[in-house]
C-alpha positions in Angstrom: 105.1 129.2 45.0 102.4 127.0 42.8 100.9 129.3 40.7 103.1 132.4 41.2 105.4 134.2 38.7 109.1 134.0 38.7 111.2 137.4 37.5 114.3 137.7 36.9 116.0 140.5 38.5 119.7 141.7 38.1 121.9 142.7 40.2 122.2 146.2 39.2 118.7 147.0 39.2 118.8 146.3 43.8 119.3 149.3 45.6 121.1 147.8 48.7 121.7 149.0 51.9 123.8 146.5 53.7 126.3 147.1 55.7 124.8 150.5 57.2 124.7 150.9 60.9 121.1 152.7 61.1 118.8 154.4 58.1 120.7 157.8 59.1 123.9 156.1 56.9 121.6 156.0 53.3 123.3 158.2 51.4 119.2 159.9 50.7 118.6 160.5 54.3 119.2 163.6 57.1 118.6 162.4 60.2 119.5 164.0 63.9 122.2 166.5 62.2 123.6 169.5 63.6 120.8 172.1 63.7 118.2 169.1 62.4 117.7 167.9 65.9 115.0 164.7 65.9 114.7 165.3 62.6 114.3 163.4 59.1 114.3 163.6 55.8 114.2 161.6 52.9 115.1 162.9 49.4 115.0 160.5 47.2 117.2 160.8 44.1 118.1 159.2 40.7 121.7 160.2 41.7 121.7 159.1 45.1 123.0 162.8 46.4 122.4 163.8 49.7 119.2 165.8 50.9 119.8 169.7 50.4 118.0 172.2 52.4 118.7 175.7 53.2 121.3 176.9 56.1 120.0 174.9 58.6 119.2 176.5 62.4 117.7 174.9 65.1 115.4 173.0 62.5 113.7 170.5 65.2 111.3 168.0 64.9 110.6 167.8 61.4 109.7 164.7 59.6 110.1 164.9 55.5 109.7 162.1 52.8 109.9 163.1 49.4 111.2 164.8 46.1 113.0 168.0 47.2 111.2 168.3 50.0 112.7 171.0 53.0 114.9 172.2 49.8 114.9 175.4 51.6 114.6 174.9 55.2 116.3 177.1 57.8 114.9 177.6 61.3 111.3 175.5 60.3 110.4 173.1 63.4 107.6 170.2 63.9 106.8 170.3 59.9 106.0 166.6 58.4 105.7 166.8 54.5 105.6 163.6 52.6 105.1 164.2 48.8 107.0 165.0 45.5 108.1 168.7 46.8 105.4 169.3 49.2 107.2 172.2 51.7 109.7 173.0 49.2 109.9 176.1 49.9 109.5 176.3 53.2 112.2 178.4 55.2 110.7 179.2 59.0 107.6 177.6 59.1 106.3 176.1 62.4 103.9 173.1 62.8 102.8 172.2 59.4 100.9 168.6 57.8 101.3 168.7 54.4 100.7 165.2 52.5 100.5 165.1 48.6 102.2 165.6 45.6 103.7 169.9 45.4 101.0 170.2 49.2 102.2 173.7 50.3 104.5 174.1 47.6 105.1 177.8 47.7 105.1 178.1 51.2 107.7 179.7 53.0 106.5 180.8 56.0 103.1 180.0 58.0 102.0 177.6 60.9 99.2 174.5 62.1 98.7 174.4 58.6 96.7 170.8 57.5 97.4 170.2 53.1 96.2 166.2 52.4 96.0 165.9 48.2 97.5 166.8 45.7 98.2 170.8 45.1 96.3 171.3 48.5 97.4 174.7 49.6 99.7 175.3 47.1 100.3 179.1 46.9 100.2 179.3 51.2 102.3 182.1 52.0 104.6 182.9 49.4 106.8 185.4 50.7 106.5 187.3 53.6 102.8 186.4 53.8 101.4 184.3 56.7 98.8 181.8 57.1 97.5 179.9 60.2 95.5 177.2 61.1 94.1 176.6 57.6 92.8 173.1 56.7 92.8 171.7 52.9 91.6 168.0 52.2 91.5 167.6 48.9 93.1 168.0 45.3 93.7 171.8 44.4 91.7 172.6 47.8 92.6 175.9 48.9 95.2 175.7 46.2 95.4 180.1 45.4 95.0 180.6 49.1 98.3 182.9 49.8 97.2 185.1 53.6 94.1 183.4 55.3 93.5 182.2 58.5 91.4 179.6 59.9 89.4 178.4 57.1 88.5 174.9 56.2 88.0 173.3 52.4 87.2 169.5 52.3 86.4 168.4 48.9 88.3 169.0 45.2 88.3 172.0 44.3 87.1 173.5 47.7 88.1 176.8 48.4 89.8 176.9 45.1 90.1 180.5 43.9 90.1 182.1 48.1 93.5 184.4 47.4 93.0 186.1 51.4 89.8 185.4 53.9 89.7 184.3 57.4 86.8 181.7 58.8 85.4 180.2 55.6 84.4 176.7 55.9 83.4 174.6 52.4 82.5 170.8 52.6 82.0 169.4 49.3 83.5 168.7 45.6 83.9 172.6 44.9 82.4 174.2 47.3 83.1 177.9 47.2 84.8 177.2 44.5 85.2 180.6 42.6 85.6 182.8 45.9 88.6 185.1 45.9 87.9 187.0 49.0 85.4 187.5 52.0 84.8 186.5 55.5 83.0 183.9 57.6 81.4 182.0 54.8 79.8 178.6 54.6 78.8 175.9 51.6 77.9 172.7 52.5 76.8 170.3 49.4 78.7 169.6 45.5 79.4 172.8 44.2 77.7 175.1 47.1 78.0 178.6 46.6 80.4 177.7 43.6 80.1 180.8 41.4 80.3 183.4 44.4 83.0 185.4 43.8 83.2 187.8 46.7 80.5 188.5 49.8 81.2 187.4 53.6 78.9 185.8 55.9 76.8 183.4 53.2 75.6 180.7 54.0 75.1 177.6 50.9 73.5 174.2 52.2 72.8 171.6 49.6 73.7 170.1 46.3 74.4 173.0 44.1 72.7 175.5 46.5 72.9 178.8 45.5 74.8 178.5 42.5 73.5 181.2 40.7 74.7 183.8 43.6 77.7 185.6 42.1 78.2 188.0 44.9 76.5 190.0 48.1 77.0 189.4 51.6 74.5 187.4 54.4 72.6 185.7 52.2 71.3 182.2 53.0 70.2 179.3 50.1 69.5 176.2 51.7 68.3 173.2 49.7 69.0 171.9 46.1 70.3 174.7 43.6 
């Protein structure tokens, strides 16, 4: 159109799909397979291969768009990951959002997980450990978390050193930031709480509240630093 660019493109640089009788026929896609009932997935490749995932049984209900993503799926069901590897790992986990670029990478087991950003929840559950019900929004939020339960890191950063805790809630650019371990805590604010290392039931409210605090529990800073 007036004022538009014109390119010149070749032949072999379109990837076409015509002639296929649905989007379960691209050669990238798994869709509604034996033991991958209402399923998809979408592994894109430079070779155009075929997804891979593990030995799939009774996989149902998963939706999956990305880089090896499901490499390792079994028995996993109602899991959507969309990101370069996000659920790579992930063998029998149930009920899992993960959205972002390696989101639950090391995951294998663990579900009602929520990972939006890059990293977020990145070490959940490696092995035989098991988290539930954890919520990560953020890049690298929660991303050391491998057993917790319940806890909530919105922000960057959030949550970034928790290793095993249960009911910690942190709002804000890294909030909580250096905590490795310890119950029912709360930072509200940039950087609340961010060089507590260990203590349960603190509370951190404000822009930099608390920051000095490197340990101790039920203590309560409210306002800036």
């Amino acid at each position: 159109g007036a004022g538009g660019t014109n390119r010149k493109v070749t032949a072999s640089r379109i990837k076409t799909y015509a002639g296929t009788a649905s989007i379960g026929d691209i050669t990238d896609v798994s869709m509604d397979i034996t033991n991958f009932v209402d399923s998809f997935l979408l592994q894109p490749d430079s070779d155009g291969s075929a997804p891979t995932t593990g030995t799939l049984s009774s996989a149902t209900g998963n939706i999956g768009i990305g880089k090896d993503v499901f490499t390792d799926l079994t028995s996993g069901t109602y899991n959507v990951n969309i990101g370069y590897e996000s659920g790579i790992n992930y063998t029998t986990a149930d009920n899992n959002v993960a959205i972002g670029y390696k989101s639950m990478y090391t995951g294998v087991v663990g579900d009602h997980n929520v990972a939006i950003g890059t990293n977020a929840l990145y070490t959940a559950n490696p092995g035989s450990d098991y988290d539930t019900y954890n919520i990560a929004i953020g890049s690298d939020a929660l991303k050391l978390c491998e057993t917790g339960t319940a806890n909530v890191a919105i922000g960057a950063l959030s949550l970034y050193a928790l290793t095993t805790a249960a009911g910690i809630t942190a709002v804000g650019h890294g909030a909580l930031g250096a905590l490795t371990d310890g119950a029912q805590n709360t930072g509200v604010g940039y950087t609340a709480g961010a060089a507590t290392t260990t203590g349960a039931a603190n509370t951190f409210i404000g822009y930099e509240a608390g920051v000095a605090n490197t340990d101790g529990p039920e203590n309560t800073f409210v306002g800036y630093r």
